[in-house]
N, C-alpha and C positions, 0 to 999 in steps of 0.2 A: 291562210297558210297553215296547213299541217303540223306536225311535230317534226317528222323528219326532215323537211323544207326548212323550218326553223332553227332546227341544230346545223346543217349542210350551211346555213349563210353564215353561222357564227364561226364554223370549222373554214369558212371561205378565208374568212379575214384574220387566219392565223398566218402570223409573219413565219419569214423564210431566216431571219435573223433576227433576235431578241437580246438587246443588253441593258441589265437593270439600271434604269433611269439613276437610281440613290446612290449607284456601286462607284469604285475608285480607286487608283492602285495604293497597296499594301507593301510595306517589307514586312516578310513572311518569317524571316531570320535575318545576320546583318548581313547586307550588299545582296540580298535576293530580294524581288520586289515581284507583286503578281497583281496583274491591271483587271478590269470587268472583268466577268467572266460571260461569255457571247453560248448563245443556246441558237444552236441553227437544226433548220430543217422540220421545225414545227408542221412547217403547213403539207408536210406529207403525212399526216396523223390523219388516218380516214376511220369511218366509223365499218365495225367488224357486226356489230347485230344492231339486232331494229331497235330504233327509239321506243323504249317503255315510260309509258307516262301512268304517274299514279299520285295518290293522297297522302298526305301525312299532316295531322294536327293541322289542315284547315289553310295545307299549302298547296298550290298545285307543283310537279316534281317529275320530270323527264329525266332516266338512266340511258347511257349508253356507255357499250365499250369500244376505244378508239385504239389501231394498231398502226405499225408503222409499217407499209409491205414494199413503198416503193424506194427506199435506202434507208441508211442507219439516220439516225437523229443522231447529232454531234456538238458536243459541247468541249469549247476552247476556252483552256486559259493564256493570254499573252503573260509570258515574265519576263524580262533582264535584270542584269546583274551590276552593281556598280564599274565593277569593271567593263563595259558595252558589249558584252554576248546579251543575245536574245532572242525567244523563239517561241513556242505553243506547247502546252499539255493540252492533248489531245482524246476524247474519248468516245469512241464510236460503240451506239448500242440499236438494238431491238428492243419495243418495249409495247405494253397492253397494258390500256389503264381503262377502268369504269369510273366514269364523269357524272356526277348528279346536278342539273341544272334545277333552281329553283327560278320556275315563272312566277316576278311579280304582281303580273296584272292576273290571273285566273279566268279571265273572260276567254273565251276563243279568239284567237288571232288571226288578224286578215292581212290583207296585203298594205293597207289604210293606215291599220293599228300597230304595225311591227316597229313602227320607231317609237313608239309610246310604251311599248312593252320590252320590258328590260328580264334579262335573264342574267340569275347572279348563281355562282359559283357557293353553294353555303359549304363547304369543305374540298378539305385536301384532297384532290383524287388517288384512287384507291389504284396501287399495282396492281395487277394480276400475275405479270413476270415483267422484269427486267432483265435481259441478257446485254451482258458487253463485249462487245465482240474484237476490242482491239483498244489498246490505250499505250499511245505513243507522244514520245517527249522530239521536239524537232527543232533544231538550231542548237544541240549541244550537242552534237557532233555522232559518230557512228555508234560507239561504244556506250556511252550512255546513254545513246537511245536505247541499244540495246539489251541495257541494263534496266530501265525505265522499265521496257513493256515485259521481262522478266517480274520484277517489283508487281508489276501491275496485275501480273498471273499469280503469285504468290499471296497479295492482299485484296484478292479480289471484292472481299466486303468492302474493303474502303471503296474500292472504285466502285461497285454495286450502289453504295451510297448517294457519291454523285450524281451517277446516271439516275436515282429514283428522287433525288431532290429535282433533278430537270422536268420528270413527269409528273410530279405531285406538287411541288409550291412553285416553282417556275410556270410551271401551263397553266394551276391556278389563276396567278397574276395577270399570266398573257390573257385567260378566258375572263374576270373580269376586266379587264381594262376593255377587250371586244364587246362586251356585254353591258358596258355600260356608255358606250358610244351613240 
């Protein structure tokens, strides 16, 4: 099995919804509370140029950049309130990341050896851009929703944030947790 072959079955087995296994809800302040937080739409992450395979310090080391072309990648946080409203922050983006897969076996892989050879993640993947394209609050009602996605035009670093924690330590996680299957 090739390199591109190789990256394509690991990008296969990226879920469609990811909630971290360790996460649990929080109050955030008093009587507001905020549960997992759910990263959907991984598995629209396709690769945008050819697998580059090269050396470093006696590793072997396939780059690729992955883009999202076919919908936004969205990350939901569920909240409620002691008093029983409850609803999603919402945040819908675009995003381009470059992925450094480190192969630990260096032999060349076949179709025999691909479950014996494991591919790990040695860093955070790198943005290239992050665009967000909508960040909305739903279950509190018209007005503060649309006050929410005001805020959310206003502070857009913050939201920029979240959406690049989704592509850089969340895909991390999700690509070893695949990579080590």
């Amino acid at each position: 099995m090739d390199k591109e072959d190789l990256v394509k079955t690991i990008l296969r087995g990226l879920p469609s919804h990811h909630t971290q296994s360790n996460s649990h809800e929080q109050e955030v302040v008093s009587g507001f509370f905020v549960g997992p937080t759910e990263y959907k739409d991984m598995d629209k992450l396709e690769t945008l140029t050819p697998v580059v395979g090269f050396c470093r310090d006696g590793l072997k080391l396939m780059q690729v950049d992955l883009v999202n072309t076919k919908g936004p990648l969205l990350v939901v946080i569920p909240w409620r309130t002691c008093g029983g409203k409850n609803g999603t922050i919402e945040l819908y983006m675009r995003a381009r990341v470059t992925v450094t897969f480190k192969v630990a076996d260096p032999t060349v892989i076949t179709n025999e050896t691909l479950n014996e050879s494991r591919m790990i993640h040695p860093d955070v993947p790198q943005p290239v851009f992050v665009e967000v394209g909508a960040f909305r609050l739903r279950g509190a009602g018209e007005v503060l929703g649309t006050v929410a996605s005001v805020l959310g035009r206003l502070f857009q670093g913050i939201v920029k944030e979240l959406g690049e924690e989704m592509v850089t330590y969340r895909l991390r996680d999700v690509l070893n947790e695949i990579g080590h299957t």
